[in-house]
C-alpha positions, 0 to 999 in steps of 0.5 A: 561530519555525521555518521549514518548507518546505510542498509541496502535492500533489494526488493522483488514484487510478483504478482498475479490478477484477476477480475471481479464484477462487483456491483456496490454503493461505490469504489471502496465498498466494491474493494472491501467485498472483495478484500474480505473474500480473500483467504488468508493462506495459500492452498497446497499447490501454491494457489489462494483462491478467492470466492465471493458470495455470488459464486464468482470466483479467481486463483491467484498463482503468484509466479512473475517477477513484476517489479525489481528495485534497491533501496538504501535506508539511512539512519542516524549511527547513533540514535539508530532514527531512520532519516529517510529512504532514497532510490525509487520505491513502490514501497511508501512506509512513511511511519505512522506518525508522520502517516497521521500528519500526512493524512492530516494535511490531505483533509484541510487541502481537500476541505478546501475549496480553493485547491480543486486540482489537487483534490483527485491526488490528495483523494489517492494519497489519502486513502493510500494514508488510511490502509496504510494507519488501519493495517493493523487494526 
């Protein structure tokens, strides 16, 4: 039988919201106006402070425990390859190889006519694919 390496990781996600009313050519050129207002760091107390060019203006306060989870991560003992992650999970980290192919498959779905239905989820996890590609750039 194989031997795996099995690493538990626990999780916690705070978070905070505000809203923003942001007239733009569509819903990823709203976001992007946004996204680029957002300071890097924090203030002293603890607060990031979004302003966009026209004056609006939220803090976020991170302070509430939203979401809990536990995972484990399995990988070959001894190639050290990760051969998946198992336990429900906000956190979708496919590795960019297999983001590339996913992204992929999610073009020639979309581009084909014949899978109507399955164009909203695709458009979600595809764009999901493309952050994910292009966070480090």
């Amino acid at each position: 039988m194989p031997d795996f390496r099995v690493t538990l990781v626990e999780r916690l996600f705070e978070a905070d919201a505000g809203d923003f009313r942001v007239t733009a050519t569509d819903a990823e050129a709203a976001a992007r106006i946004v996204l680029n207002a957002v300071p890097d760091s924090v203030d002293s107390d603890g607060i990031r402070t979004t302003i966009l060019p026209d004056g609006q203006e939220v803090d976020l306060e991170v302070e509430e425990v939203v979401h809990g989870e536990i995972v484990a991560m399995v990988h070959d003992a001894g190639t050290g390859v990760l051969q998946g992650q198992f336990g429900f999970s906000l956190v979708f980290s496919p590795g960019r190889e297999a983001a590339a192919v996913l992204a992929r498959v999610m073009d020639r779905v979309l581009a084909d006519d014949g899978e109507r239905d399955t164009h909203a989820a695709c458009l979600l996890l595809r764009r999901y694919l493309h952050e994910y590609l292009n966070a480090d750039a």
